[in-house]
N, C-alpha and C positions, 0 to 999 in steps of 0.2 A: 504493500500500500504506500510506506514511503516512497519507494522507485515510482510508482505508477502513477498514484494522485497527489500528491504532498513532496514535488519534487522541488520545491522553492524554499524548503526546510532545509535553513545554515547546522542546525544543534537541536537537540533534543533529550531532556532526562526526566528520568522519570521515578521518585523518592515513594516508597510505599516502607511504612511502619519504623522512618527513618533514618532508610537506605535507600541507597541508589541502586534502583533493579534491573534499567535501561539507561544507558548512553548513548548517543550515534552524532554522528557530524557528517556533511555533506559536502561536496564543494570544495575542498581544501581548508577548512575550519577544524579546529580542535578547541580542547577544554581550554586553554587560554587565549582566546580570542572572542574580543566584545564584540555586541551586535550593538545597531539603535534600536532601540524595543516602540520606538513611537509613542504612543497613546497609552501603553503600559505605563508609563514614567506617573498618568497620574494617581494611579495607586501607590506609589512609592510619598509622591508630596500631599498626601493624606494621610501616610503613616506619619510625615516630620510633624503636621501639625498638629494629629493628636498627641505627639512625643512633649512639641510644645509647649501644649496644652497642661499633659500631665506635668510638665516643668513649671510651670505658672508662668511662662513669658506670655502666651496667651489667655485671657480669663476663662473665655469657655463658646461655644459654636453662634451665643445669641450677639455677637458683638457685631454692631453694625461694618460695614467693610469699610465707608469712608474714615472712622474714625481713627485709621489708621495710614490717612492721607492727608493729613492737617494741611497742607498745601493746597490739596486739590479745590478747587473753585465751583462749588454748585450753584446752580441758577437757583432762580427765587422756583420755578415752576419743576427741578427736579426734584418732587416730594417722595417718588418711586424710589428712587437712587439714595436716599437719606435711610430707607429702613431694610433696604436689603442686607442680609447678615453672612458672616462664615459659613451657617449652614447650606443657606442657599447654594452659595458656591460651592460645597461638597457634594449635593443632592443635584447639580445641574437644573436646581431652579430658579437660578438668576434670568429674571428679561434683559436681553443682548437686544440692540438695534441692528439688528440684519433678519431677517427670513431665513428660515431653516427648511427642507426637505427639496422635493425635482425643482422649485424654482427659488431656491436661494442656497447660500452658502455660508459659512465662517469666513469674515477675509482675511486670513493669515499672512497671504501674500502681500496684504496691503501692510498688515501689521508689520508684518520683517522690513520693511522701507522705513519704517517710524524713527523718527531720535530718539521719542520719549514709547514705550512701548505701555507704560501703567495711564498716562494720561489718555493716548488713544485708546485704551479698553473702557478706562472711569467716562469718556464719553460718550462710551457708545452702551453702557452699562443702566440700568433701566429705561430703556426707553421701546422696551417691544410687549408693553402692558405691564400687568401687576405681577408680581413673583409669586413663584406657587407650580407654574406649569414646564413640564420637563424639557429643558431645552441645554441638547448636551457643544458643550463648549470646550475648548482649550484656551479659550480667553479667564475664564472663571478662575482654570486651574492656573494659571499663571500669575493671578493676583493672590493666589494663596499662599506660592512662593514667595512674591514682593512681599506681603504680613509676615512671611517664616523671619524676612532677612531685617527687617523694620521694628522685629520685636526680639529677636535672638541678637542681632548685631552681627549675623553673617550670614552668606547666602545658603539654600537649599544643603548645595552640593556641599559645602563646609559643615553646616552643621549635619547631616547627613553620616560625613564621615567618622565624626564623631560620637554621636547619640545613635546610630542606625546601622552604617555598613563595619563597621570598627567590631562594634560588640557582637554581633551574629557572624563575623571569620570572613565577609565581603572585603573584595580587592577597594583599599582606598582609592579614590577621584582625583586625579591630579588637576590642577586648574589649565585649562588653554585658553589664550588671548585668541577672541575673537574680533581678527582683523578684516574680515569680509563679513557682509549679511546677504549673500547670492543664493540663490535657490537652492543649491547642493550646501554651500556655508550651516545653512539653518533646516532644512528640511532632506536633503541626499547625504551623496558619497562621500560630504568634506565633515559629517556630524564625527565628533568626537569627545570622549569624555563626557563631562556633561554641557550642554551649550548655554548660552546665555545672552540677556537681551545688553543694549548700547549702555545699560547703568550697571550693568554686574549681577544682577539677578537670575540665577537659574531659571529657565522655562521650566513652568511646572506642569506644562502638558503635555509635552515629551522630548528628546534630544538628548533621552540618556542611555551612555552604552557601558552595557554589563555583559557581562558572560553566562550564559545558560546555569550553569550552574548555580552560579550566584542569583537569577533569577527563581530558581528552587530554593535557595534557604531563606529567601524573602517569602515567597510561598510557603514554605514550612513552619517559619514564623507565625503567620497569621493561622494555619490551620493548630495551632501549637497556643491559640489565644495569646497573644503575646510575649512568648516566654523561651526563652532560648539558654539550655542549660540550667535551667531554674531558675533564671534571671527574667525578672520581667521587663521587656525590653519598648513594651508598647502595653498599655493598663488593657485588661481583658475589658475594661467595659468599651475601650473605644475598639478593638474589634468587633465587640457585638454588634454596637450601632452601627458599625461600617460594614457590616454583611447582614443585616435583620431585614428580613424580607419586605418588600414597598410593592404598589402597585404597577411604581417605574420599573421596579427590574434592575434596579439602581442604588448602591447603598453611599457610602462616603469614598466613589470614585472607584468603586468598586462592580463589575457586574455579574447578577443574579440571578441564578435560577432555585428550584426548589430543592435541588442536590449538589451545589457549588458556585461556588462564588470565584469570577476571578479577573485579573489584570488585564487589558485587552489593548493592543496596538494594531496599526496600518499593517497590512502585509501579511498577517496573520502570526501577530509574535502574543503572547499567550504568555499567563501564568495559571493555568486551573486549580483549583482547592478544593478537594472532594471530601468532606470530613467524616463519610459514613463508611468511604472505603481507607482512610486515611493516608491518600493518595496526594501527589501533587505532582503536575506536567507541566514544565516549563519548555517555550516551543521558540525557540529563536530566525526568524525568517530574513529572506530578500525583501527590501520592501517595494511589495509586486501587489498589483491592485487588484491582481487575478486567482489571491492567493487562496484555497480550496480550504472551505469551511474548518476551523478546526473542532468548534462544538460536536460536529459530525464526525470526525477522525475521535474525538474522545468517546463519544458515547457507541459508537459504530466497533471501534476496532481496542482501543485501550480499557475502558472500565468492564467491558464482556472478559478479557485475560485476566483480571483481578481474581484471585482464588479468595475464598471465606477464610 
């Protein structure tokens, strides 16, 4: 099935009952080689803020998002944009001013051209109705990063290293100057380490590359309730709330089904958490637009070889 449908698969492991039971690599990739994981990255900057959070730099999910942009300048008429909170932007139920679905888009592209990347979000940030309704973003996620770095005193990727990839035996982040913002710079073949906008702020919607494996003990983490080695490394109650079942399908950047929850990027890069079989699949890809369902490759061909 790998050779035949799932040939755009860079790595692949697969940890049941705390071992690694599968490995494979594709391509000329091995266990030391990062991927971009895309859109998985925002599970990762939901893990730092509840870390945060348990830290006390953040009070807690009800805190409104400008109040952490003392700068930023709202009109007398954005009263929308005044009471949207943290949660919101966990839940992807922040109102963005753009159209979502066949006849609109996220403009990332425009975004990546910006000097100021938090002020073109903060304006375009309540204005597509009242908050509440599910409208998934990488704009959202990226303002969660700018609050990480605004209330910790360093960015994502820094404290990351510290509080998150450090204590669970993940490869530290080294920083890279980002000298270009070109299309492969910020979204292709130039992403490296973790990227970041014109002020130093980690993208907290994606641009971060890790190695398969290490995308498994972040996975393991979470199916582990927060605790790595007996260490709690993330409060079991903000995993709860970031996997408890919603209507959306959506927990705190997280996505849900009624047997696992998991990390989801372009291309088909994947972190699954299956907590009934005590499994977890980390799927590292091309990022190919063509990329063949992995929910189906899990429930089709990996979770049926799971023995009792």
């Amino acid at each position: 099935a790998l050779n035949a449908q799932y040939n755009s698969i860079n790595g692949i492991v697969i940890v049941r009952n705390g071992y690694i039971v599968f490995e494979r690599y594709n391509h000329g990739y091995g266990p030391d080689d990062t991927h971009s994981v895309a859109s998985a990255t925002k599970s990762f900057t939901s893990a730092l803020t509840g870390i945060a959070i348990d830290a006390g730099f953040i009070k807690d999910v009800n805190q409104k998002v400008l109040d952490f942009f003392p700068e930023y300048i709202s009109g007398a008429g954005d009263i929308t944009k005044r009471i949207i909170t943290i949660k919101h932007l966990l839940t992807m139920t922040a109102p963005f001013g753009w159209k979502t679905g066949a006849r609109g888009y996220e403009p990332l592209d425009r975004l990546r051209r910006q000097r100021d990347w938090i002020k073109f979000i903060l304006d375009l940030l309540g204005r597509n109705g009242p908050p509440g309704k599910f409208q998934y973003s990488s704009a959202a996620s990226h303002l969660l990063s700018a609050i990480i770095t605004r209330t910790t005193g360093n960015s994502a990727r820094e404290f990351a290293n510290e509080h998150l990839f450090g204590p669970i035996g993940m490869r530290q982040i080294p920083d890279h100057d980002m000298k270009f913002f070109l299309t492969d710079d910020v979204f292709g073949k130039n992403v490296t380490g973790w990227i970041k906008d014109p002020q130093g702020n980690s993208t907290g919607g994606w641009g971060l590359c890790i190695t398969p494996r290490d995308m498994a003990r972040f996975g393991f983490l979470y199916l582990n309730r927060g605790t790595w080695d007996g260490r709690q490394i993330i409060s079991e109650n903000w995993v709860e709330k970031s996997t408890a079942p919603n209507p959306n399908g959506y927990g705190y950047q997280w996505w849900l089904t009624e047997t696992a929850f998991a990390a989801s990027g372009y291309g088909g890069n994947f972190i699954f958490c299956v907590p009934g079989k005590d499994i977890v699949v980390a799927v590292a890809s091309k990022l190919t637009a063509r990329a063949q369902d992995r929910w189906v490759m899990l429930n089709r061909w990996i979770l049926p070889a799971v023995g009792d």
